[in-house]
PLY file of the C-alpha trace (Angstrom):
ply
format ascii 1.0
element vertex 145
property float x
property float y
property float z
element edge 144
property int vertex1
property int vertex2
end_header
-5.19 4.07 5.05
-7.45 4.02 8.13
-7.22 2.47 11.54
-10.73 0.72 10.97
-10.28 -0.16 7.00
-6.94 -1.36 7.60
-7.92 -3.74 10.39
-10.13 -5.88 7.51
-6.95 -6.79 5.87
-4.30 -6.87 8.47
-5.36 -9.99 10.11
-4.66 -11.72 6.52
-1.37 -9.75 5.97
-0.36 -11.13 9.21
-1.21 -15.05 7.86
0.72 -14.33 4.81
3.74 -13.11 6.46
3.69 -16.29 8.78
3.14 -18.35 5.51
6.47 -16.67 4.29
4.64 -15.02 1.56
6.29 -11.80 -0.11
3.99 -8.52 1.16
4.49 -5.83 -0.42
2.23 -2.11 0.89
2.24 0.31 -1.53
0.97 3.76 -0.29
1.44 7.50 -0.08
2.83 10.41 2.21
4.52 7.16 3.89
7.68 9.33 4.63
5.46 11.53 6.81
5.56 10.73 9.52
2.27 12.78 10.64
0.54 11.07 7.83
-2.50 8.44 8.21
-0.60 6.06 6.42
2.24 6.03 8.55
0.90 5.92 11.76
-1.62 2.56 10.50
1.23 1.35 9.23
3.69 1.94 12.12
0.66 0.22 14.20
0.49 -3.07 11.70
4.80 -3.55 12.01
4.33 -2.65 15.95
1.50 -5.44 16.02
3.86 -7.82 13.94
6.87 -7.45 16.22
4.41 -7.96 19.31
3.38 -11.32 17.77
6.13 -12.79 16.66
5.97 -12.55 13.00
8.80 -12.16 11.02
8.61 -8.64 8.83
11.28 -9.92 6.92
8.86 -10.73 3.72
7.02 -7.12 4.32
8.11 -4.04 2.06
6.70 -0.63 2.64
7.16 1.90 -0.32
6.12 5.37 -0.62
4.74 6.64 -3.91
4.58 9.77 -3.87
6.49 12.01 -6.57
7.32 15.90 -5.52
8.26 18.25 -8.06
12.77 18.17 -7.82
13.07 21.78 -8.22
10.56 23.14 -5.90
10.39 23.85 -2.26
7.92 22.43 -1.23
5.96 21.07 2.24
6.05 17.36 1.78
3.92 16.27 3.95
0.20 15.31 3.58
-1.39 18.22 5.26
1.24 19.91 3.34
1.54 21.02 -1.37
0.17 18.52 -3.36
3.03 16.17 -4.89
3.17 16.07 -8.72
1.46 12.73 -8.56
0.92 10.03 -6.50
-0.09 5.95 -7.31
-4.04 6.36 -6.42
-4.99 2.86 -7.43
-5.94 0.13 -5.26
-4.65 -3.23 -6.87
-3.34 -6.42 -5.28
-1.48 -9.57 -6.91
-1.83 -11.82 -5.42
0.39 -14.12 -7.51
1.17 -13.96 -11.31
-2.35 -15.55 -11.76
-4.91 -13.64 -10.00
-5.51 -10.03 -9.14
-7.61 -7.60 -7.74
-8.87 -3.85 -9.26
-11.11 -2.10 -7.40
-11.70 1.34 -6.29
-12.12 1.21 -2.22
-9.51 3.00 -0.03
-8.47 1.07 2.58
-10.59 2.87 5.05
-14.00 2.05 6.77
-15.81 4.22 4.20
-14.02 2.57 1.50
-15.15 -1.23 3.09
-18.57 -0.08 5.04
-20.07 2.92 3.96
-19.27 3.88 0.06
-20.82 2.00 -2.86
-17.43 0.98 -4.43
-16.72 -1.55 -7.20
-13.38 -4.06 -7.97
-13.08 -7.02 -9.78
-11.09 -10.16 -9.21
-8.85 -10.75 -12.74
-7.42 -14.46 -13.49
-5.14 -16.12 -15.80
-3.32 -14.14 -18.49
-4.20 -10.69 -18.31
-3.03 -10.74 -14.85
0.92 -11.01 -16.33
0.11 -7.13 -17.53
-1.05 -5.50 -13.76
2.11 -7.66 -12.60
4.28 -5.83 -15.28
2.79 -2.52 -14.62
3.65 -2.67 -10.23
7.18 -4.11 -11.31
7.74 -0.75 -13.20
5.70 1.61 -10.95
8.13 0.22 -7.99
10.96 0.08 -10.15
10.73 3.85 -10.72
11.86 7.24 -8.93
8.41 7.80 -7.27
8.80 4.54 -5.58
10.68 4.82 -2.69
10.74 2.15 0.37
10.64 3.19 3.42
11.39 1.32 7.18
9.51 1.93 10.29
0 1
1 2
2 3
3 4
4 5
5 6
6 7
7 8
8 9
9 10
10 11
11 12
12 13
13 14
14 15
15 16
16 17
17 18
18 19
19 20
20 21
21 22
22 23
23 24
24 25
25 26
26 27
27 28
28 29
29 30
30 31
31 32
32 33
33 34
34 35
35 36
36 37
37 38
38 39
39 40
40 41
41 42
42 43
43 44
44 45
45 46
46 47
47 48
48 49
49 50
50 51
51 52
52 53
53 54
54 55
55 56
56 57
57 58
58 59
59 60
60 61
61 62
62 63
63 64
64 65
65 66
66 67
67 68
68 69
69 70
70 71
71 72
72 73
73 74
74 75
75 76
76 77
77 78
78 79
79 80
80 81
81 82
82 83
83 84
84 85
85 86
86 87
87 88
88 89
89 90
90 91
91 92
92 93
93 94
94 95
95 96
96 97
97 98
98 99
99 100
100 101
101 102
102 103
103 104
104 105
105 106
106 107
107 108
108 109
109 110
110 111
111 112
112 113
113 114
114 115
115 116
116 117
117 118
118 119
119 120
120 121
121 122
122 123
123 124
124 125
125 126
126 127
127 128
128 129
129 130
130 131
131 132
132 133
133 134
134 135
135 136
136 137
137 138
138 139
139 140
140 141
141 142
142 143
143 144
């Protein structure tokens, strides 16, 4: 994430969260706390708790996978992690989705040609299935700021 590219979506994430909707922000290096991510992310709960929103509905997890047995720098200026979730999807509900390949940055929303798709109806039930188990896995780890 990106100060700028994050600001397209946050004023929605905020309208959710006041409509009690379930939010859940799925990123990496999240646990570092020198990270991009992080910091835009520590800025979008400070924002919340300056307005009055309840975070209560918001979940921040951390996919990022290092490799056990290794030393390693885990930061994001630091090794590379054994993998990491890299796709940008968001259900919306069990009946709609969207697959696309921007980051959430202001080259990924302004600058770079970039292409997603909005999915509806059935096939969405399979990208549901497919976050349940990504966030129900080791790699997925939440995180509080």
């Amino acid at each position: 994430f990106e100060t700028d590219g994050f600001a397209k979506l946050e004023s929605e994430l905020i309208a959710a969260l006041e409509r009690g909707v379930a939010v859940t922000v799925v990123g990496r290096y999240l646990s570092d706390r020198e990270s991009h991510n992080w910091r835009v992310l520590t800025a979008f709960v400070d924002r919340c708790r300056e307005e009055g929103v309840s975070l209560s509905n918001l979940s921040l997890i951390d996919y990022t996978q290092w490799e056990p047995e290794e030393e390693t720098d885990e930061s994001q200026d630091g090794d590379q992690p054994s993998f990491t979730l890299h796709a940008k999807v968001m259900v919306f509900d069990e009946e709609s989705a969207y697959i696309g390949s921007a980051n959430v940055t202001d080259y990924g929303f302004e600058r770079y040609l970039e292409l997603g798709l909005l999915l509806r109806g059935p096939p969405v039930t399979h990208f549901a299935e497919i976050i349940s188990f990504l966030l129900d896995s080791d790699a997925a780890t939440p995180v509080t700021l």
